[in-house]
C-alpha positions in Angstrom: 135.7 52.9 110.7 136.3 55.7 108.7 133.2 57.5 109.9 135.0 57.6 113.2 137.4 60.0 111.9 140.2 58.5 114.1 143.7 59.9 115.1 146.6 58.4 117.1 145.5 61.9 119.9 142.1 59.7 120.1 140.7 57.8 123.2 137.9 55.7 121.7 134.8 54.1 123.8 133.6 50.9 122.2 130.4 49.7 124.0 129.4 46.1 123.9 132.9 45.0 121.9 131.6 41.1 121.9 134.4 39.2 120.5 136.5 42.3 119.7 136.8 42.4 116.0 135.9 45.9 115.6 137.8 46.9 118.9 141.4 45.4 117.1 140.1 47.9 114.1 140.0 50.6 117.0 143.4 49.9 118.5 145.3 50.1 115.3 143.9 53.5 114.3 143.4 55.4 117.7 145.4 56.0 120.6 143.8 53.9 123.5 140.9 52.1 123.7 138.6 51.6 126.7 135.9 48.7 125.9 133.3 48.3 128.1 131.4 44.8 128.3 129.1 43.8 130.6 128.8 40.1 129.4 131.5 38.4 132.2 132.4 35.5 130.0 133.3 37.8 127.2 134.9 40.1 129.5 137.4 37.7 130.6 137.9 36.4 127.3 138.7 40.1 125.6 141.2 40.9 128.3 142.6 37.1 127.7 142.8 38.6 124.1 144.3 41.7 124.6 146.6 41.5 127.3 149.8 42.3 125.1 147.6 45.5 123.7 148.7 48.7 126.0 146.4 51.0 124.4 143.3 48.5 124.9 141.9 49.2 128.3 138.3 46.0 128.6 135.8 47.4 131.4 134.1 44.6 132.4 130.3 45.7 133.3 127.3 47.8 132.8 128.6 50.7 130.5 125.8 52.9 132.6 127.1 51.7 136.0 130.8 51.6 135.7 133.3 54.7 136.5 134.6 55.7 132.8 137.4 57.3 131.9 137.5 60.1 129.6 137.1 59.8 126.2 137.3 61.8 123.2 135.2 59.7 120.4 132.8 56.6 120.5 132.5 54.0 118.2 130.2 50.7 118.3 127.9 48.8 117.5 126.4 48.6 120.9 123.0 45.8 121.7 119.9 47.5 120.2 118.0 47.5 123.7 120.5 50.1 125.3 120.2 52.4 122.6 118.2 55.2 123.6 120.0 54.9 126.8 124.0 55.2 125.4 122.2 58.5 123.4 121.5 59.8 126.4 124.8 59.4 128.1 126.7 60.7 125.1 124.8 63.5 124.7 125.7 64.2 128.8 129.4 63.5 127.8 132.3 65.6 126.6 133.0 63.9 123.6 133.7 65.1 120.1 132.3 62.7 117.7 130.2 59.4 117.9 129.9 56.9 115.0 127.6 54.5 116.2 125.8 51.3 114.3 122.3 51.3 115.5 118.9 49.6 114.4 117.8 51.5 111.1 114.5 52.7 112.6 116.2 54.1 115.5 119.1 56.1 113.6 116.1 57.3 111.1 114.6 58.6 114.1 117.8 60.5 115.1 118.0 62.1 112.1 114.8 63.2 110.3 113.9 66.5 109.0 110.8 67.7 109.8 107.7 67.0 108.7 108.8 63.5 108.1 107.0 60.4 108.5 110.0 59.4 111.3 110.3 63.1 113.0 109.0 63.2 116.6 109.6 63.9 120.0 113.0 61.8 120.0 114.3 63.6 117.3 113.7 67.1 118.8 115.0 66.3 122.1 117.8 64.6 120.4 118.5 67.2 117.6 118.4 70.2 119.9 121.5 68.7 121.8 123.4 67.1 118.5 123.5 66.9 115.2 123.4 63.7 113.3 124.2 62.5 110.0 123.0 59.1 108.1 126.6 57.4 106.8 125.0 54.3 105.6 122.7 50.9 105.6 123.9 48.2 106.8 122.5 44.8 105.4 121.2 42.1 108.4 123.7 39.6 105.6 126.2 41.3 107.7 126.1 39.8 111.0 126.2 36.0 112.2 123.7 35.2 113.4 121.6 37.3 111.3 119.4 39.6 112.8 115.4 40.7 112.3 116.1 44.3 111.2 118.0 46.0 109.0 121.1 48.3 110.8 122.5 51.8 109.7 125.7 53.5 110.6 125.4 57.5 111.8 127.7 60.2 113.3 126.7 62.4 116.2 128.6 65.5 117.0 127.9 67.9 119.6 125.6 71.3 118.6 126.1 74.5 120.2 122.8 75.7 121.5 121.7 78.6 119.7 119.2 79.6 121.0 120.6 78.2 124.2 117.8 76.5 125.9 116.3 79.0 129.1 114.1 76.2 130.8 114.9 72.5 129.4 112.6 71.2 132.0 110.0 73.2 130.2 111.4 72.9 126.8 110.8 69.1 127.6 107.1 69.1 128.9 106.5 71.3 125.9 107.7 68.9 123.3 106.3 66.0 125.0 102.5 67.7 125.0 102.7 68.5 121.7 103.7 65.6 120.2 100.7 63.7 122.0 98.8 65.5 119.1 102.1 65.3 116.3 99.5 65.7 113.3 97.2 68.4 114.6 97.4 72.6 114.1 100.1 73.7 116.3 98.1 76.5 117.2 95.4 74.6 118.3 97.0 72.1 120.3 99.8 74.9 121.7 96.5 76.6 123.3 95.5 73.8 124.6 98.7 73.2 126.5 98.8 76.9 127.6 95.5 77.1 128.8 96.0 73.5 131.0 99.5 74.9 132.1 99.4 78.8 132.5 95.6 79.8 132.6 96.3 83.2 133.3 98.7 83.9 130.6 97.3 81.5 128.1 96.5 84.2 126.0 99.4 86.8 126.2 101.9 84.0 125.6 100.3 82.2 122.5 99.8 86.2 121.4 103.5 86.2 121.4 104.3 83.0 119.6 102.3 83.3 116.6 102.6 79.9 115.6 100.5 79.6 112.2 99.0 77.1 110.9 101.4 74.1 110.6 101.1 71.2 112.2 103.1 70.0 115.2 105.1 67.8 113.2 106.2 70.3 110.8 107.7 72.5 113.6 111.9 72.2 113.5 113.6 71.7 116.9 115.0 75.3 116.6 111.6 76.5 116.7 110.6 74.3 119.8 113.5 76.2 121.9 112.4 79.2 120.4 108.7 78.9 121.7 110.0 77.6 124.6 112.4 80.6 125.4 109.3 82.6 124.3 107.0 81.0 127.5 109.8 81.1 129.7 110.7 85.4 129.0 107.3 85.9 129.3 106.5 84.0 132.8 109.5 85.9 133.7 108.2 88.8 132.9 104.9 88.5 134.1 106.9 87.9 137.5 108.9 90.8 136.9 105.8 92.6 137.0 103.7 91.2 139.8 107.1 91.8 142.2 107.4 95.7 141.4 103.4 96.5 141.0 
């Protein structure tokens, strides 16, 4: 709860509320409430529930399908399955912070430093959009019925891009290549991609980069925009060119 960083000014998404322990938590610390469950049974039971609450607003259905309103901050525990999923939507939200109780794997994923064992192509993609911050474990004795893994609570807060981001469709085909190869020499496998996707300028562009001799893994999501920014100028520029000549 506290990770939440909640204020009476605050409208809270809960996805997934269940039985609606947490979302009572929410409703006595933020200002309204929208819980979103997709379950029909449970739906009906949490607006049973909470139909003297006028800052509690339950959503029954697909938190992906269903028109939301705004929100400011969101805060659950939401199934495991949809979780790559609600990252994606928050990240394509206007929000300000999300505490969110996820699968341990998954949240170290989210928030690794490179080189790790656990940094990849999720965490670039993710971590060039947010930032994310491990708050801690959370034991499966927590949860009836006890489940298989072990859970972790983070926060996500939006990042300013800097560098902004010139071509995230080709920011995103870059990271993905590369990380086909994660433990190779970034030079080597960034020549390959060049020379598959730009054979012309294959060699003016990697001449540009410089990447050195780390490998893929070791490269920081800053420095994917940057070589990403780097291909994109320099196709520009190359266009630039073949317009005026």
């Amino acid at each position: 709860m506290e990770s939440g960083q909640l204020t009476a000014k605050d409208t809270v998404l809960e996805v997934g509320p269940g039985l609606g322990f947490l979302t009572s938590a929410l409703a006595d610390n933020a200002g309204r409430v929208v819980a979103v469950e997709k379950d029909r049974t449970l739906a009906a039971y949490l607006k049973n529930k909470f139909s003297n609450h006028s800052n509690i607003v339950v959503l029954e259905g697909d938190v992906f399908k269903v028109t939301l309103p705004g929100f400011d901050k969101i805060v659950s525990s939401p199934p495991y399955n949809i979780s790559s999923k609600l990252v994606l939507m928050i990240l394509n939200s206007k929000y300000k912070l999300a505490s969110l109780l996820l699968q341990e794997e998954f949240a170290g994923r989210l928030t690794a430093a490179s080189g790790s064992r656990d940094y990849g192509r999720l965490t670039v993609m993710f971590q060039s959009r947010a930032q994310a911050r491990f708050i801690d474990k959370v034991s499966r004795d927590a949860f009836y019925p006890k489940p298989r893994v072990e859970s972790a609570i983070i926060t996500v807060t939006p990042k300013d891009e800097d560098p902004p981001i010139k071509n995230r469709e080709l920011f995103t085909d870059l990271v993905r290549s590369l990380f086909n190869q994660r433990r190779r020499r970034l030079s080597g496998v960034l020549a390959r991609y060049l020379k598959k996707c730009y054979p012309e300028h294959a060699s003016v562009i990697l001449h540009r980069i410089s990447p050195g001799e780390r490998r893929v893994f070791e490269v920081t999501p800053r420095e994917f925009v940057t070589y990403s920014n780097q291909i994109e100028d320099t196709l520009s520029e190359i266009g630039r060119d073949k317009t005026v000549s």
